[in-house]
N, C-alpha and C positions, 0 to 999 in steps of 0.2 A: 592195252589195258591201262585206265588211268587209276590213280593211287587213291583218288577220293573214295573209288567205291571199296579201296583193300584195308581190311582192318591192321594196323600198326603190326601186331604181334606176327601176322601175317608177311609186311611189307620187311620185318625185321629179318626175319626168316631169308626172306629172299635178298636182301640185302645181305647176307651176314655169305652167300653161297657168290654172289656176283664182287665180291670183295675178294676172292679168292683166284690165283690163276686156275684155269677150267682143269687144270690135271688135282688138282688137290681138291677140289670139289666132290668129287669121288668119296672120294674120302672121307670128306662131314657128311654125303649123305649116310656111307655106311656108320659115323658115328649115330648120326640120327634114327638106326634100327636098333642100335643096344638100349635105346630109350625108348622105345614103346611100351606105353603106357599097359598094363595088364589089365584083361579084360574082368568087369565086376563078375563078382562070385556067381549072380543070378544067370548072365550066359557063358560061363564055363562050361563046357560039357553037350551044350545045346547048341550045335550049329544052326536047328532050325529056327532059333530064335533071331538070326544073324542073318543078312546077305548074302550071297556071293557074289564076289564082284569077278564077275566071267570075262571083261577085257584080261585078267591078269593069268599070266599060265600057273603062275604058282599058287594054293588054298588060299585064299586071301577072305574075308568074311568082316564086314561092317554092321553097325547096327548105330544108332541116333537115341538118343533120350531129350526131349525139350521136357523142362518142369513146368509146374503150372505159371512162374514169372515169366516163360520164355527165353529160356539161359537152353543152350543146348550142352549135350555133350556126345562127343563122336568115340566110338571104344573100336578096335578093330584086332584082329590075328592076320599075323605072317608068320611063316614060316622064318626060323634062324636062316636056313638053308639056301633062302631068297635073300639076300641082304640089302639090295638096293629096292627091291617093292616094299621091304619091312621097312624101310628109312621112310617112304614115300608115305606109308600109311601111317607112320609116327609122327612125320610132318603135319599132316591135315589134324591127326588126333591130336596133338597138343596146342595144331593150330585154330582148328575150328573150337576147343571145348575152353568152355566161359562166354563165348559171344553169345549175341544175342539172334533172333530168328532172322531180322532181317541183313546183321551184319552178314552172317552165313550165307543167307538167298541173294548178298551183293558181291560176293567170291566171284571173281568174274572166271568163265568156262577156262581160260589159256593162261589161269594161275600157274601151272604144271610148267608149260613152255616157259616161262620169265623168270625161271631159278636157275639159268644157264647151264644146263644139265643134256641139253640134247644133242651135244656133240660127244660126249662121254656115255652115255646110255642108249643102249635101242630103243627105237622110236613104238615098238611092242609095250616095253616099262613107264615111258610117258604117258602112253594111251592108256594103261592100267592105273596111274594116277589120277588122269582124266577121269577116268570111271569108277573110282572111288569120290571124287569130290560129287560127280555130277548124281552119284545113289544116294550120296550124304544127304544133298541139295533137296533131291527129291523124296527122301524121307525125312528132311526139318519140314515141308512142305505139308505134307500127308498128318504129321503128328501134331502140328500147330493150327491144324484147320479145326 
C-alpha cells in the first residue's frame, strides 16, 4: 500500500495502532468500538435501509450517504458484544466520513491488513473489515454516479 493514495486521517489511525507493541493494540482497537459513532435517526430501526456486511459473523450493517458536494459519510452497527468488529467498523466510520468520493474510492483494498492487527485478531475479523470497506467503496460508487 503506498501512503499517497491513504488519506492522512486514515494514515494516522494506522500509525497511531503500529506505534504500539502488537499486545497493546488490542486494546485501542477495543477503545475504538466504545466510539462508534451512532447511527442517524433516519436508519435506526430499519435494517433494511442498511447493508449487511455478511463476511462478518457478528450483525454488522453499513450504509454511505455522499451529499450533493461529495463529502461522504459512512454510519454503521456493531454489536457491544463483538468488540473488535465494532472497533473495526468505528475505524472506517470515523475514518472514511468527511472525505471526499474520490479520497474513499482511493482506500486501498489491504488498508485492514496495515494496522498490525493480524497477529492479534482472526484472520475471519480482518476479512469482516475488508468487507466493510470494500461495501463502503462500493456504495460511495453507486451513490455518486
Amino acid at each position: 500500500m503506498t501512503d499517497a493514495a491513504l488519506h492522512d486521517r486514515l494514515a494516522e489511525i494506522r500509525d497511531e495502532f503500529l506505534e504500539l507493541p502488537e499486545p497493546d493494540r488490542l486494546q485501542l482497537l477495543l477503545e475504538y468500538s466504545y466510539e462508534l459513532p451512532p447511527i442517524p435517526a433516519e436508519y435506526e430501526g430499519h435494517p433494511e435501509l442498511c447493508e449487511r456486511v455478511v463476511e462478518c459473523q457478528s450483525p454488522v450493517y453499513i450504509v454511505v450517504d455522499v451529499d450533493p458536494e461529495g463529502i461522504v459519510a459512512m454510519h454503521a452497527t456493531a454489536p457491544p458484544e463483538a468488540p473488535t468488529t465494532r472497533g473495526f467498523a468505528s475505524i472506517l466510520a470515523q475514518g472514511l466520513t468527511g472525505l471526499t468520493v474520490a479520497e474513499v474510492l482511493a482506500v486501498p483494498v489491504d488498508y485492514p491488513q496495515t494496522l498490525g492487527l493480524t497477529r492479534v485478531v482472526s484472520p475471519l475479523r480482518i476479512s469482516g473489515m475488508t468487507g466493510m470497506l470494500l461495501r463502503a467503496q462500493r456504495q460511495v460508487r453507486t451513490k455518486s454516479a
